[in-house]
N, C-alpha and C positions, 0 to 999 in steps of 0.2 A: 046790666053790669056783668061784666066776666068774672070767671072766678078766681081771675085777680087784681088784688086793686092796686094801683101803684100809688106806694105812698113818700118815698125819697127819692130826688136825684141827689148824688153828691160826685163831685170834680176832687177826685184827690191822683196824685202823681203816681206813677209805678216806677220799680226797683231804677228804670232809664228814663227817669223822668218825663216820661212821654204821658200826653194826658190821656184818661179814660172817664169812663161813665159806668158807677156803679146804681144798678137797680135794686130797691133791697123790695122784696118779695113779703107782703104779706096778705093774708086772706079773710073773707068775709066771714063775720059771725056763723052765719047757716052751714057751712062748711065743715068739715071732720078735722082738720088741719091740728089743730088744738091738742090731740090726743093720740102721741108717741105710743109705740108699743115698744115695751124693752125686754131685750129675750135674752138668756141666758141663767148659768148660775150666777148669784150676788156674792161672788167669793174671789179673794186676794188672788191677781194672777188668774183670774178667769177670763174668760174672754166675753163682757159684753156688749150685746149689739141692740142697737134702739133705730127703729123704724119710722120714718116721719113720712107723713102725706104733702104732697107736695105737687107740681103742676102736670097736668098726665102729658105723656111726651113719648120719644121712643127713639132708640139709637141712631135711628138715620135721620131724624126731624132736621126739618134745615135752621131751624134755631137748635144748635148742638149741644146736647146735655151736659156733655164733659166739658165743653171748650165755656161754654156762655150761661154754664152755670156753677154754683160752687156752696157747697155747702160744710160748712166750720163748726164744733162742737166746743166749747168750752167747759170742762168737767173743771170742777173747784172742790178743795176738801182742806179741813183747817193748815195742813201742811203747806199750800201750793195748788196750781194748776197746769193742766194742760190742754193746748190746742188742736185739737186733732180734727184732719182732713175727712170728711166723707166723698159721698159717689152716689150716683145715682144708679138705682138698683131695678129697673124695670118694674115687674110685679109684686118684687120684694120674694119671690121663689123662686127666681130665674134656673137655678141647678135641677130642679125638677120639674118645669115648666116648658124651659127654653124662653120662654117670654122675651121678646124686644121691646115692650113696650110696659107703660104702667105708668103711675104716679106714686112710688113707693123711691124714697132716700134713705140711705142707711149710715152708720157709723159703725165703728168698732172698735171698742175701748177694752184697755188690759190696766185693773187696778192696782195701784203697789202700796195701800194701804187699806185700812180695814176703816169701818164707822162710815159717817153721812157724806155723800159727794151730791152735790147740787152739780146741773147742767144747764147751758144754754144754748139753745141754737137756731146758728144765722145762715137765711140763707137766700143767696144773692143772686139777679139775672144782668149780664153784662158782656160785650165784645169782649171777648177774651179773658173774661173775669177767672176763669181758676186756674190762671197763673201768674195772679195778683196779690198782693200781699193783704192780710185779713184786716177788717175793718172795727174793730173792736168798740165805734161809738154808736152804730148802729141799732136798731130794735130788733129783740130777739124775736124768733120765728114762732120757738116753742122753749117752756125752761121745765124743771123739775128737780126730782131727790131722789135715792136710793141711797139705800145702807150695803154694806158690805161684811160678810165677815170672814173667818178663816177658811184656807184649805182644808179638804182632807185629803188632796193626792200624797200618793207615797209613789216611793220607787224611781224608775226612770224618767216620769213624767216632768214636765218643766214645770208644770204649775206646784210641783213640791219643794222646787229648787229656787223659784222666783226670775228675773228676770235676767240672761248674760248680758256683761257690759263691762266698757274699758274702763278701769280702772288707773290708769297711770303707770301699768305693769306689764310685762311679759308675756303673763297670761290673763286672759278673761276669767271673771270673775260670776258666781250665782249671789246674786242680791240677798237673797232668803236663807241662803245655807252658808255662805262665805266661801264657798266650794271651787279652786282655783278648775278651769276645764283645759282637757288636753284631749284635741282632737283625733278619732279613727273616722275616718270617713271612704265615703264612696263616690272618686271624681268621674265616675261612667256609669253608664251611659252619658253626657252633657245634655242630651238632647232626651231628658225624662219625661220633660213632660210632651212630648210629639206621642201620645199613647190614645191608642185611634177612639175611646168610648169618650174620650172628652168632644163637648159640642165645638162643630166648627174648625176641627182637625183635621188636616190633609196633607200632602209631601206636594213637594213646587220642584221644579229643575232650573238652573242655572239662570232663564231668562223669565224667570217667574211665571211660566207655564203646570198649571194644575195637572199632576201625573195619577191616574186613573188608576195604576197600579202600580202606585208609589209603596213607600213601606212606612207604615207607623206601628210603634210598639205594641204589644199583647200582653207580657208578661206571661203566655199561657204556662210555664213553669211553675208559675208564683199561686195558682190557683188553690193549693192544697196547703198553702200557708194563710188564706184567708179562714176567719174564724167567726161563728155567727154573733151577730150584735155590734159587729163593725160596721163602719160607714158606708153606706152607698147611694146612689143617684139616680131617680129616672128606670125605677122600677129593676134594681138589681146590678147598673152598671158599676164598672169601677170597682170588682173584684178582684181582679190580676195584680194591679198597683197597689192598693190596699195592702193583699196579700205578699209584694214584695217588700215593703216597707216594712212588712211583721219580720218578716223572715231577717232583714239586716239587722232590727233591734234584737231578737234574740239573738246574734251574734256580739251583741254589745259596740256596734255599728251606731256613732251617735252625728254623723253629718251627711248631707244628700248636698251634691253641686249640680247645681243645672242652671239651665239658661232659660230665660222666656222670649226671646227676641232673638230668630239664627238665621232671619231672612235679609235681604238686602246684601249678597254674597257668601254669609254664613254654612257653615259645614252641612246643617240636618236640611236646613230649607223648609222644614216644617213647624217653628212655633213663631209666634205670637199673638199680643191679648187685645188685638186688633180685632172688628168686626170682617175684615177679611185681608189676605197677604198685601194688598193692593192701598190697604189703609191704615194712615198716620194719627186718627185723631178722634177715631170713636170708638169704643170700648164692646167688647164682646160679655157681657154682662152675665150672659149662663157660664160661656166659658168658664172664667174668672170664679163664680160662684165653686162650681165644680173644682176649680184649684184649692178651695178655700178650703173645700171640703178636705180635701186630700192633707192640706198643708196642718189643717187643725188635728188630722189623725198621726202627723209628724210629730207636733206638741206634743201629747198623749208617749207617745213613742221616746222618746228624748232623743230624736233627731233633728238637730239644726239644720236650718235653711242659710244655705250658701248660693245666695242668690247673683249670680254672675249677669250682668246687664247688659252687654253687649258681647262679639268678637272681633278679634282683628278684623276681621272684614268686611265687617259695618261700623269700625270707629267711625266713620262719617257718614252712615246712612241715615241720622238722623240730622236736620238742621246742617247739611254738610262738616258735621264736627261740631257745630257750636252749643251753643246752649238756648238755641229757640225754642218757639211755641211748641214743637213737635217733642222736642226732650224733656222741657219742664213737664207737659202733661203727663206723658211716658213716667216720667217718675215723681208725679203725684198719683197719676192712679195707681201702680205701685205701691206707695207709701200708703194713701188711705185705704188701698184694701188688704195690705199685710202684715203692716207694721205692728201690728199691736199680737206679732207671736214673739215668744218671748224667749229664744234664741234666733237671731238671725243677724245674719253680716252680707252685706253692701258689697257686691265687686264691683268697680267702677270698668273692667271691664276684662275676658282673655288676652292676653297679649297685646294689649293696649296700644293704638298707635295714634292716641291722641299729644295735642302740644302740652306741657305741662300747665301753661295759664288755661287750655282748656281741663284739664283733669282738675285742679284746683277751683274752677267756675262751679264742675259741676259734683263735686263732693261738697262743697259750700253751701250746694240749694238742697241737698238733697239732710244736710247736717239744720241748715236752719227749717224742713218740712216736717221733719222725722221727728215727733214728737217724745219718740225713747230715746235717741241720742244711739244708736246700733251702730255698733264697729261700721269703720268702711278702709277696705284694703285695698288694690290695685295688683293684677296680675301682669305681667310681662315677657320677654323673650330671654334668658340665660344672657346673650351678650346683648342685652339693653340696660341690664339692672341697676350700672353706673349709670348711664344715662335718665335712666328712668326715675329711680329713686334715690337720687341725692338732690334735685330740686324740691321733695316732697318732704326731706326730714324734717321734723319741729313744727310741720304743718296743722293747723290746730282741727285739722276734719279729715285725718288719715292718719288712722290707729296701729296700721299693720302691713305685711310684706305678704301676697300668695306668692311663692315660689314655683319656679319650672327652673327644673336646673337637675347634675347630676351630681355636682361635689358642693353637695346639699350638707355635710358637717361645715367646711369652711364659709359657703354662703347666709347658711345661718347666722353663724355670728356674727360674722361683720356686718351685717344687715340689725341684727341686735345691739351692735356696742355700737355701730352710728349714731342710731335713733338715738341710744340712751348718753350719748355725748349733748345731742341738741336737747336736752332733759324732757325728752316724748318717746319714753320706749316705746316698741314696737311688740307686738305678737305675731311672730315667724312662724307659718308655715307650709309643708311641702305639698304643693297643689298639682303640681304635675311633675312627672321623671319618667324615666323612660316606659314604656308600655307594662305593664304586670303582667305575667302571663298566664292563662289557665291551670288550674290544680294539677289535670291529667297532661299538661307539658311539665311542668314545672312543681312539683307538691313542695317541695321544700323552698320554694324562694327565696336562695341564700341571697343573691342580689339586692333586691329589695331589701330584704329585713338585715343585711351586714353592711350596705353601701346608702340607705336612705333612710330609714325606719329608726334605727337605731343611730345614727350620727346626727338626725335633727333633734331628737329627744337630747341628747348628751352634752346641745350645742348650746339648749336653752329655748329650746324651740317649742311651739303651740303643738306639734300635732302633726298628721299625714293626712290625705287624702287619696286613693288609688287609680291612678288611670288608667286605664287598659289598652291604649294605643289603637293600631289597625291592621297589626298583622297577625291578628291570631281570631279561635270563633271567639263570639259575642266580646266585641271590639267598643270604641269609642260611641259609634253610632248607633249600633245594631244587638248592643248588651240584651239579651232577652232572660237570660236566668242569673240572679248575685250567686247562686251556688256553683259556677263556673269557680269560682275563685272562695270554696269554703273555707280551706287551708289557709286561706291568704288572712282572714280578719280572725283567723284563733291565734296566728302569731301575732298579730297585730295585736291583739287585745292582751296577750301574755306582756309585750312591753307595757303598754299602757298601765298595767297593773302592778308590775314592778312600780313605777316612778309612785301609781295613786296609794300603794299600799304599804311600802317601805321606804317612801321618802319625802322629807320638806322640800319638793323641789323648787317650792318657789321662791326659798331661800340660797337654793344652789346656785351654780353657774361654770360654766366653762372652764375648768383646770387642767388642760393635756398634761403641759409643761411639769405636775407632778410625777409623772409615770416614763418610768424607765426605758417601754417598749415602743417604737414608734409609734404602731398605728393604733396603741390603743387609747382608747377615749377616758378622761376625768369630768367629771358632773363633781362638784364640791362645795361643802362648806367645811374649810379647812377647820381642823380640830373638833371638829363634832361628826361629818359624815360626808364620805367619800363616797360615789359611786363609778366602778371603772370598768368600762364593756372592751374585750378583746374578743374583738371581729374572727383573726385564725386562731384563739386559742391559748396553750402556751398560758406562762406567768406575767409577771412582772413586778418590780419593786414601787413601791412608793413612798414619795417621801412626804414625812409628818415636819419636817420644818423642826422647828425648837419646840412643839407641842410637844413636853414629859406625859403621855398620857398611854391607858392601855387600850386597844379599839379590839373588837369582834371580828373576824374576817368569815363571810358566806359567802356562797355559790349560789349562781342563781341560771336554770338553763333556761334561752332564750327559746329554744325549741320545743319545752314542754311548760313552761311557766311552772305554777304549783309554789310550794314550798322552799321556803331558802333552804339550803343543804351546806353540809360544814364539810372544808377541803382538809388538804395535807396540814392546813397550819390552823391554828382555833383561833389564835388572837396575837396580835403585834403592839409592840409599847415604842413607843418615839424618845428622842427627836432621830431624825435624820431617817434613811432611807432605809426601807423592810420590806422583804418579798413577801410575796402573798401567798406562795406556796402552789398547790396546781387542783385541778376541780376536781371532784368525786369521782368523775367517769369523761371518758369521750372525750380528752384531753386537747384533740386538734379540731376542734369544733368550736365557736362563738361561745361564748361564756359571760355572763354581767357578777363581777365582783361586789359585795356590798360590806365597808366599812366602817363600822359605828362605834363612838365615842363610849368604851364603858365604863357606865357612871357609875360613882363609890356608892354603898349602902349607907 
């Protein structure tokens, strides 16, 4: 007898009704099979993972792990349940093994409740079985229990914040805290993870030729921002990135964009979670692990994973564009190896040049795989955006706009007041503009923070993201130290602070039309609090409308953040139109006004 015994065939139809043959997989008494190992903390928002013995195998087997096997977790707790995808995981230590081979299956579950969660799990052998839909009448493999209880993270970690997630609003939302998020992020390097200590990393050129002395990241700056007790792999690797990643969260830096797929024409030519450039359909298992490692110190960090899934120039390298065996796998192993961190958002892709019934297919599968239901946006080209995203409005598996654009105040909103016409607001934000440029070119990036930064915030918008372009050092591709651009995330984070620390913003929105001066911006809730940012300076009036009331007027410099500071004028009474008087200092400089309703005793 082998050590497996077949014990069902069943004939049931897939998504195209085309028939298949699922195997379900179970094994002889004398065997280990029986007895999951589940590792982690048993805590809300942790991340656990449970290890099953399963058939020994190994990446390249010509019965394919990934393709013709599949294995489903069913966690259940008095609340509800969820389905969640697993993988086959070689020796079950593949990040500091390397291992191709094993009989070790994993999962990886993120709870959102506390008390008893029972599991079950199935798992299946079959032509193409995992990218078939789950079988829920079958015999489980192996089942169990575990309890759960509270966090103790604090801080910026997400496990204290609980899980982000569209809420029907503007902005994303923290499960646990109710904490609306509003993005600083870092859109450069794109090509993060091409970072040469990860397994199975190399640089290709144009005709998919392996370059010997290609370039893959170092981070060798980032090394003195590494801290002992941090993560690492394989006897010490995996300090530089580690250590970049610290260095953007003490910046208060809470989003990383990168790409895991830039081959098949793509810009770096160096990632994917392929067993090598050349392959569509079997998974590089230490890789991946290695990511995991990295992505879980992002967690810890309160840096969201902005996972960008393709570029313009492999929108058809997979499945010629469509939605075949090659992409549903692509983003299932995906999904069962990272879904369960608890910020992340879905790109469907860079500059997108898929048809929209295809963008629609495949945010679809990847909405009904995703067991957390994680934002999924679409990024595009400035003159696509009509094109692009008014077929997608109201769309019930696309949450949001990434923008590339430069008259990023007005394309905010109308990207905002669309969606929120088809009653599926959108969360808008700026994912790429023009290149950022270095501190030592640039230290004040009036640009940036008077033409992007601050007209996406004021539009209603989620957030920035930085891209550094190509024409300056440590560019798009070749980013080797975040401290190129230190200046750039202390302004960044002064806006960001204004909006989290002196305003409802999520009850605000868009008011130009109340201020007097052209170009400057209104953020409002009329009759209780105005927010008005003048890019050059200078005053302006505003008008309170028929609201009899008396409001407060501060200063707020976008250049040093800190403290609201009080101008020429303390406080203005309505109705109708009232200057706001002029800032403390530095009068021809950017300035963010803040006016608040003061309430009687």
């Amino acid at each position: 007898m082998s050590f497996l015994e077949i014990k069902e065939i069943k004939i049931l139809k897939d998504f195209t009704f085309s028939l298949f043959v699922i195997i379900l997989l179970s094994f002889p008494a004398y065997s280990d099979y029986s007895k999951p190992q589940i590792a982690g903390e048993l805590k809300k928002w942790h991340k656990i993972t449970i290890t099953f013995n399963g058939p020994q195998t190994n990446e390249d087997h010509k019965d394919n792990p990934f393709l013709n096997y599949r294995l489903d977790v069913v966690f259940t707790h008095k609340s509800g349940k969820y389905i969640i995808p697993g993988f086959y995981a070689a020796d079950g230590n593949a990040a500091y093994t390397s291992a191709k081979y094993g009989n070790k299956w994993k999962v990886r579950f993120t709870p959102d409740k506390e008390g008893k969660w029972e599991y079950k799990a199935f798992l299946f052998q079959g032509k193409d079985i995992a990218i078939e839909p789950f079988d829920s009448k079958s015999k489980p493999l192996a089942s169990g229990s575990f309890s759960v209880i509270t966090s103790d993270k604090s801080g910026p970690d997400f496990r204290a914040k609980g899980m982000l997630r569209y809420i029907g609003k503007r902005y994303l939302q923290f499960s646990e805290t109710n904490e609306y998020f509003l993005k600083l992020g870092a859109d450069s390097p794109e090509n993060f993870l091409a970072y040469y200590e990860f397994d199975g990393t190399y640089d290709t050129d144009d005709e998919g030729n392996i370059l010997k002395k290609g370039f893959l990241h170092k981070y060798n700056p980032h090394i003195i921002d590494f801290k002992p007790g941090n993560p690492t792999w394989k006897n010490g690797k995996g300090k530089e990135i580690i250590g970049a990643l610290n260095y953007l969260s003490s910046k208060k830096v809470n989003s990383v964009y990168f790409i895991p797929y830039n081959i098949d024409g793509g810009d770096g030519k160096d990632i994917w979670p392929w067993t090598n450039h050349d392959q569509r359909l079997r998974f590089d298992c230490s890789k991946l692990d290695q990511w995991e490692i990295v992505f879980s110190h992002m967690d810890s960090l309160g840096l969201m994973m902005h996972i960008i899934l393709q570029e313009e120039e492999n929108s058809f390298g997979l499945d010629k564009g469509e939605l075949g065996i090659q992409r549903k796998l692509y983003y299932r192993e995906m999904i069962a190896r990272f879904s369960h961190h608890l910020a992340l958002v879905w790109n469907l892709g860079e500059e997108n040049q898929n048809t929209t019934e295809q963008q629609k297919d495949f945010a679809r599968y990847i909405r009904n795989l995703d067991p957390y239901n994680h934002p999924i946006v679409l990024h595009t080209y400035p003159d696509n955006q009509e094109k692009v995203y008014t077929p997608l409005l109201g769309f019930d598996c696309i949450e949001g706009a990434s923008l590339q654009t430069t008259n990023t105040h007005n394309q905010t909103k109308i990207w905002i007041e669309k969606s929120g016409m088809k009653g599926r607001p959108w969360f808008v934000c700026l994912d790429e503009n023009a290149g950022v440029k270095p501190d030592d070119i640039d230290f004040w990036h009036d640009e940036p923070r008077k033409e992007y930064l601050w007209p996406n915030l004021m539009a209603g918008g989620a957030g920035v993201e930085w891209y550094f372009g190509y024409d300056f050092p440590h560019n798009d591709l070749n980013c080797e130290d975040w401290r190129s651009r230190d200046h750039l995330w202390d302004l960044t984070r002064y806006a960001i602070n204004f909006f989290q620390d002196y305003l409802p913003f999520w009850q605000m929105s868009s008011s130009d039309h109340l201020t007097s001066t052209k170009d400057a911006l209104c953020f409002a809730t009329p009759g209780y609090t105005y927010a008005i940012y003048l890019p050059d300076g200078g005053t302006t009036e505003l008008d309170l409308e028929n609201h009899k009331k008396e409001f407060t007027v501060n200063w707020y410099d976008p250049r040093k953040g800190g403290e609201l500071l009080e101008g020429s004028i303390k406080t203005i009474k309505g109705p109708g139109r009232k200057t706001l008087g002029s800032a403390p200092y530095t009068h021809q400089k950017d300035w963010a006004v803040l006016v608040r309703f003061l309430k009687e005793n």
